[in-house]
LUMNU-131328 format. One line per 8 residues: their letters; for each residue z, y, x of N, C-alpha, C, O, CB. Coordinates in Angstrom, 3 decimals. Glycine has a CB too. Example, Ala and Ser with C-alpha at 12.3 -4.5 7.8 and 13.67 -1.06 7.14 Angstrom:
% LUMNU-131328
as> 7.800/-5.690/13.190/7.800/-4.500/12.300/7.800/-3.300/13.200/8.465/-3.319/14.236/9.046/-4.473/11.308 | 7.080/-2.250/12.850/7.140/-1.060/13.670/7.870/0.030/12.900/8.039/1.138/13.409/5.725/-0.598/14.084
% end
This chain:
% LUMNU-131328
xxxxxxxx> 34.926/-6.801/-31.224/34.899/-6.182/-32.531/35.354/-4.733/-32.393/36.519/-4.509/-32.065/35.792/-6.957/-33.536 | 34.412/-3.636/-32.646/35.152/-2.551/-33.105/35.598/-2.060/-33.716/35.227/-2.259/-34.873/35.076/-2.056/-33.105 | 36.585/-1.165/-33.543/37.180/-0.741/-34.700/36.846/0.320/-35.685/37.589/0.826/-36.526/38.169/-0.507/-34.375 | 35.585/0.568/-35.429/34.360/1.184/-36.643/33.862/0.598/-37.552/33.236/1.069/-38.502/33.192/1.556/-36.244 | 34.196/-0.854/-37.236/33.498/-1.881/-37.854/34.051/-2.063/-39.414/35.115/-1.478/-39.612/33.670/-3.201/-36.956 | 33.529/-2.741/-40.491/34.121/-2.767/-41.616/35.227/-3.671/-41.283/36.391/-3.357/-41.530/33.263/-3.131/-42.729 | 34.917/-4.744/-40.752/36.233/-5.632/-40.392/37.174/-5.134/-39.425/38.342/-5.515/-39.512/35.866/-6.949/-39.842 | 36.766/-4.184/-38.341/37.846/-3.398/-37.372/38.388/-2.591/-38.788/39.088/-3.450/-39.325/37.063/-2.190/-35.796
xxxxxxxx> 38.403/-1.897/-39.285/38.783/-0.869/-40.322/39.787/-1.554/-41.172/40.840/-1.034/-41.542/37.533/-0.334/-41.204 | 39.282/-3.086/-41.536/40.576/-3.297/-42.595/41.759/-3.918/-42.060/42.845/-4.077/-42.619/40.222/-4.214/-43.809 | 41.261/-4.375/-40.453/42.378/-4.595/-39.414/43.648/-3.286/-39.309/44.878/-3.280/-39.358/41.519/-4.728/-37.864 | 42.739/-2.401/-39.167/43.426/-1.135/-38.930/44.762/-0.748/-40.133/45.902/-0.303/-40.005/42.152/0.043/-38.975 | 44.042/-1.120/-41.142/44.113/-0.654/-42.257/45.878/-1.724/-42.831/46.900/-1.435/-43.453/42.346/-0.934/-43.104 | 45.384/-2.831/-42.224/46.124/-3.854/-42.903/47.764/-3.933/-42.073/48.880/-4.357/-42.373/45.130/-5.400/-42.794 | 47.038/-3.162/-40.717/48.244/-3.167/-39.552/49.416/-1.807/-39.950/50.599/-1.487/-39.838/47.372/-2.830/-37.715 | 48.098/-1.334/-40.478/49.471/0.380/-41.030/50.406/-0.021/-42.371/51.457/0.446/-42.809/48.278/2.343/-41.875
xxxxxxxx> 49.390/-1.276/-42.879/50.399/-0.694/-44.019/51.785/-1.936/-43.582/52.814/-1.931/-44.259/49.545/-0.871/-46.102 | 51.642/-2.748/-42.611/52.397/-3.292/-42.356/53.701/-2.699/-41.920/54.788/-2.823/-42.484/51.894/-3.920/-41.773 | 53.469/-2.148/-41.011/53.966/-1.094/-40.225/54.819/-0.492/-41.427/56.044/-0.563/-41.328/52.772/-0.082/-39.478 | 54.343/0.004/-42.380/55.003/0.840/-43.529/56.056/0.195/-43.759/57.193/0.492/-43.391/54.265/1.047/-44.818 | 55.732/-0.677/-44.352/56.253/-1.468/-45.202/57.921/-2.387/-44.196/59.046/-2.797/-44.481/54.728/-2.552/-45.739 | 56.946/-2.260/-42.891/58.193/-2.751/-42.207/59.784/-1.515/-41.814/60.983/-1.783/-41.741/57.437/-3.349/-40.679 | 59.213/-0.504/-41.686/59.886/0.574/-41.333/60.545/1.616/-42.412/61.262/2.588/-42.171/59.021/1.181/-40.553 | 60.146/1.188/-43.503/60.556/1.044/-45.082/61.865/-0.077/-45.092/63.067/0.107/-45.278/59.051/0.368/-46.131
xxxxxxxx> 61.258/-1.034/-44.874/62.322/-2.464/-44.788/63.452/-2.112/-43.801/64.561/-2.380/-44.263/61.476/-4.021/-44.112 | 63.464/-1.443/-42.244/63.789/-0.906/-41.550/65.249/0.170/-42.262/66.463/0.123/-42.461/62.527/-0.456/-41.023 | 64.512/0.725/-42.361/65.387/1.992/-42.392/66.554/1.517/-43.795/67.754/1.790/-43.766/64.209/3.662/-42.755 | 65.963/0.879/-44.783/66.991/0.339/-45.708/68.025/-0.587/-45.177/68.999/-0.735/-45.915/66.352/-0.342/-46.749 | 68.021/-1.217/-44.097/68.773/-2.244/-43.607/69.923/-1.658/-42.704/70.925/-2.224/-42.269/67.871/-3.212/-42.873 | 69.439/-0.205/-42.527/70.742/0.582/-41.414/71.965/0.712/-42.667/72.995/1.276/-42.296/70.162/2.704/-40.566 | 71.938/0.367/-43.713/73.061/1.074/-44.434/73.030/-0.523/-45.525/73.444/-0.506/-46.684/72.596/3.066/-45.286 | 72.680/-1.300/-45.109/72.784/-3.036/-45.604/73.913/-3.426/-45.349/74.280/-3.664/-44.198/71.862/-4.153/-44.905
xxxxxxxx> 74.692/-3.563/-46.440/76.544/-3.918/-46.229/76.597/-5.157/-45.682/77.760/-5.525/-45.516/77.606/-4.034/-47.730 | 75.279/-6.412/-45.132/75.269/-7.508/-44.721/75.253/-7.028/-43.533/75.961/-7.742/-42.823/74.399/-8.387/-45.143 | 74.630/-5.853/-42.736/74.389/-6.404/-41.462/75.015/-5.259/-40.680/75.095/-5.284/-39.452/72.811/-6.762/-41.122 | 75.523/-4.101/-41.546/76.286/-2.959/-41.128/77.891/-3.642/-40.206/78.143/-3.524/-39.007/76.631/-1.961/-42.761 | 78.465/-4.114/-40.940/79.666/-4.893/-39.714/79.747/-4.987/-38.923/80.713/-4.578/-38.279/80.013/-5.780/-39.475 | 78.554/-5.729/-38.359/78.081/-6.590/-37.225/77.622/-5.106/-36.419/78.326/-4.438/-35.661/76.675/-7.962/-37.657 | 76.840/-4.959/-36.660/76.215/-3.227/-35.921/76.934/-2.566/-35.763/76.798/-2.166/-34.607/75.347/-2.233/-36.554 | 78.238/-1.824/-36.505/79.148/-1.106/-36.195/80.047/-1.728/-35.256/80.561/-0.814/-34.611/79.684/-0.699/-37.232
xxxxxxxx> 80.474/-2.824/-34.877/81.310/-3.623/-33.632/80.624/-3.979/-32.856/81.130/-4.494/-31.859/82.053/-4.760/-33.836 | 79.156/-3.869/-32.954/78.211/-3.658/-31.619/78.550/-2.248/-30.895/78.918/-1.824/-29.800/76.484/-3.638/-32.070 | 78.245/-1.850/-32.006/78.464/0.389/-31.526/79.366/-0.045/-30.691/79.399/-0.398/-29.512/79.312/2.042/-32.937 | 80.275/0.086/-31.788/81.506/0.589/-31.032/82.147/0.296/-29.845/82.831/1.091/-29.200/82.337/0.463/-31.643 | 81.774/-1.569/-29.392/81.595/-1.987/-27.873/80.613/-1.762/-27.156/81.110/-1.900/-26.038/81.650/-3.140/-27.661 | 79.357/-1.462/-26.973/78.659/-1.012/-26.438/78.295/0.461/-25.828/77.945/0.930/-24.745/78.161/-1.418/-26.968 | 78.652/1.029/-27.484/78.904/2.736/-26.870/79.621/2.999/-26.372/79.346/3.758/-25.442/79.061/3.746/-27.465 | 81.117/2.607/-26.561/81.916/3.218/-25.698/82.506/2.349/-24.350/83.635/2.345/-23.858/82.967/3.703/-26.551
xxxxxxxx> 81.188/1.570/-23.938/81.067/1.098/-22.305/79.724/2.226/-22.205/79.546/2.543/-21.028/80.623/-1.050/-21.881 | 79.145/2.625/-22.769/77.727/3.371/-22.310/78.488/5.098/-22.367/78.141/5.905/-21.505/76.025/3.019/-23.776 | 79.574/5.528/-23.517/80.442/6.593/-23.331/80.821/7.165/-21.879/80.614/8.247/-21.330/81.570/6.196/-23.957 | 81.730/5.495/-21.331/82.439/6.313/-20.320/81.407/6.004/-19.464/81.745/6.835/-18.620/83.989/5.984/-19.844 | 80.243/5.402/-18.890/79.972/5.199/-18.056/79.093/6.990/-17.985/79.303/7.946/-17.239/79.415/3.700/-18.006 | 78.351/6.842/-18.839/77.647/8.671/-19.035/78.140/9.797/-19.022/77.637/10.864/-18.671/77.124/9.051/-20.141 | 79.502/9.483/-19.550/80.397/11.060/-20.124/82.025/10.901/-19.717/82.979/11.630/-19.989/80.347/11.285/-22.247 | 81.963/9.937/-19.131/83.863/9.993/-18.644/84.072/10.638/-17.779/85.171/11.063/-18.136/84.674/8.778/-18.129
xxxxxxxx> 83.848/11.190/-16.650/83.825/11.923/-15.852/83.897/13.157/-16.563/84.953/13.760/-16.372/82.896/11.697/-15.060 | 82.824/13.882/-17.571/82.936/14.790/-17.930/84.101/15.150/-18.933/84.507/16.276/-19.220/81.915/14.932/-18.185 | 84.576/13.834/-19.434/85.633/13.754/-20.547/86.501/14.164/-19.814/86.859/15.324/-20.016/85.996/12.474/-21.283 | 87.197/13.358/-18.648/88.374/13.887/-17.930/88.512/14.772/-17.026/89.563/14.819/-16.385/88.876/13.146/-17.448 | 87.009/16.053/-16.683/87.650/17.193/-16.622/87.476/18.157/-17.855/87.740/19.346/-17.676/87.256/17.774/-15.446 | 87.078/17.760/-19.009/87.334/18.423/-19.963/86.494/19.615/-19.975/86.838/20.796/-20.024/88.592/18.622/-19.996 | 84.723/18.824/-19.892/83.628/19.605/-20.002/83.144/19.048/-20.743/82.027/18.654/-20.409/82.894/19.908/-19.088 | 83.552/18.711/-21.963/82.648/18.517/-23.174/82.239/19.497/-23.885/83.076/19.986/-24.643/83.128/17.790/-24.040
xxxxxxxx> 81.248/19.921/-23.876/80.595/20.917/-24.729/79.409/20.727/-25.542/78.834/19.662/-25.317/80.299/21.867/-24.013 | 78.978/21.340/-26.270/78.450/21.151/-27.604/77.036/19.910/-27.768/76.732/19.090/-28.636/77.968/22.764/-28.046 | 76.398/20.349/-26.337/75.143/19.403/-25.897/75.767/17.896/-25.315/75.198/16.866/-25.676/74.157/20.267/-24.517 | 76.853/17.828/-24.483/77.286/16.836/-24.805/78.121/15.651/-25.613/78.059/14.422/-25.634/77.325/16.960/-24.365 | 78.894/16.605/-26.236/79.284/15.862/-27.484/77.835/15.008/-28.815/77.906/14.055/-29.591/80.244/17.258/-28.294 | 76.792/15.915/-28.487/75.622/15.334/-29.319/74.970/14.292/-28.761/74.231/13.513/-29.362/74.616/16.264/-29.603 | 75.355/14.268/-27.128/74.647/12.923/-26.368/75.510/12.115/-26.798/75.079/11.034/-27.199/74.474/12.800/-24.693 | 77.044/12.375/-26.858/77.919/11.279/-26.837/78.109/10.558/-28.069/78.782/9.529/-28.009/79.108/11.677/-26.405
xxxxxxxx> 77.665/10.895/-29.101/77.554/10.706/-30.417/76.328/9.807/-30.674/76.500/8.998/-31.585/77.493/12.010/-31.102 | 74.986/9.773/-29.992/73.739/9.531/-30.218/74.162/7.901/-29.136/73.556/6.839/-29.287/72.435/11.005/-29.686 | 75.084/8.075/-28.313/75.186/7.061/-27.174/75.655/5.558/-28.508/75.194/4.423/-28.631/76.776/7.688/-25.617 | 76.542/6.176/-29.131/76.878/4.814/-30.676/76.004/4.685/-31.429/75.921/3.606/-32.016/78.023/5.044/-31.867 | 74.919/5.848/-31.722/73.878/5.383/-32.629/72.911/4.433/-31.941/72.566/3.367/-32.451/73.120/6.561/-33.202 | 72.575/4.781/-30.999/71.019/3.423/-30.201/71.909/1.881/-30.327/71.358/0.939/-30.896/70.471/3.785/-27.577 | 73.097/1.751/-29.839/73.699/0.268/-29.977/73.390/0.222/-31.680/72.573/-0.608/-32.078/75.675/0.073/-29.417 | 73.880/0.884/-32.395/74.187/0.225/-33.792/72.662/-0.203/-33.944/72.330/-1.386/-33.863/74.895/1.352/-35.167
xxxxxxxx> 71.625/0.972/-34.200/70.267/0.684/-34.496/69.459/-0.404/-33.736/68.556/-0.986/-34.337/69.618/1.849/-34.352 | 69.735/-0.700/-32.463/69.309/-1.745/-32.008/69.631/-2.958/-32.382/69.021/-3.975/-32.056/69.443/-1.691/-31.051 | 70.981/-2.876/-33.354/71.731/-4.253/-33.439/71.173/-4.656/-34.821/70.710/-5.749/-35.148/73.549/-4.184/-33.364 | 71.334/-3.385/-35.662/70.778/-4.046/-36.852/68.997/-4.179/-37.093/68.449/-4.850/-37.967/71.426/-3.193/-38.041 | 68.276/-3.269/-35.969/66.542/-3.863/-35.859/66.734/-5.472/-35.792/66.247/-6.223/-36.636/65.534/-3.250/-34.141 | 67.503/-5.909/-34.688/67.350/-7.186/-34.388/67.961/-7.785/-35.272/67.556/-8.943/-35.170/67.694/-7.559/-33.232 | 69.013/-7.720/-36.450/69.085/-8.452/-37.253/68.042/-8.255/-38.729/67.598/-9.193/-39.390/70.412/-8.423/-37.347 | 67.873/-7.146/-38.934/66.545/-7.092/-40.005/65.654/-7.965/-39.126/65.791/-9.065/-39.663/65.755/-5.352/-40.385
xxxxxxxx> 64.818/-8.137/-38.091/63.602/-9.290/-37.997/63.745/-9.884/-37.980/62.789/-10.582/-38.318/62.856/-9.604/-37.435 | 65.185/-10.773/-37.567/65.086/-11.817/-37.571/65.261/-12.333/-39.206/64.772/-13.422/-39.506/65.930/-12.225/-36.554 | 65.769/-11.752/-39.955/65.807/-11.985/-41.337/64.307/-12.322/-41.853/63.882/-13.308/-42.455/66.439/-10.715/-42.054 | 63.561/-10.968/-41.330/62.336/-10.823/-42.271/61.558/-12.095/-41.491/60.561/-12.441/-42.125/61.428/-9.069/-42.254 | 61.787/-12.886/-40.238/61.026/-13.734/-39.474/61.374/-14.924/-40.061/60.573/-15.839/-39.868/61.226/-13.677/-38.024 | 62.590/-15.233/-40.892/63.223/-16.431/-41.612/62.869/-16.464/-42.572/62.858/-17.595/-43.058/64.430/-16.591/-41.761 | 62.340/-15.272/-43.503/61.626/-15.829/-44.806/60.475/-16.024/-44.674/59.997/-16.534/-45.687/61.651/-15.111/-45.910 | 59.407/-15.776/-43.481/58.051/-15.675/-43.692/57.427/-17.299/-42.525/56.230/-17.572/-42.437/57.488/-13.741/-43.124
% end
């Protein structure tokens, strides 16, 4: 089937708006007082084993500077966001 096709097209069509709609669902769930807890005590154990393993060295000679303080900051955001993706699907996989 291609995707020129009238039926490739509403495939296409049906997959974006999914997509929307999921990443809509997504992004509301980073600040979801249900699943924020859980994600923030992910961070905060995860990043700061991924902290020192990336930036401790640089911490204790006291070369933190501006580009790395923004890595080291972004190092707690991927744990949290990963923690609460995986709890938004599995939510949205339990009602459907």
């Amino acid at each position: 089937m291609a995707i020129d096709s009238p039926c490739g097209c509403i495939i296409v069509q049906m997959v974006a708006q999914l997509m929307k709609s999921n990443l809509k669902g997504f992004c509301a769930s980073l600040i979801d007082p249900k699943f924020a807890p859980t994600g923030l005590k992910v961070a905060l154990v995860v990043g700061s084993i991924l902290f020192v393993i990336n930036h401790g060295n640089a911490l204790l000679k006291g070369q933190i500077g501006r580009d790395r303080l923004i890595s080291a900051l972004l190092t707690y955001c991927v744990p949290y966001m990963v923690n609460i993706h995986g709890q938004y699907i599995s939510q949205v996989r339990q009602k459907s």
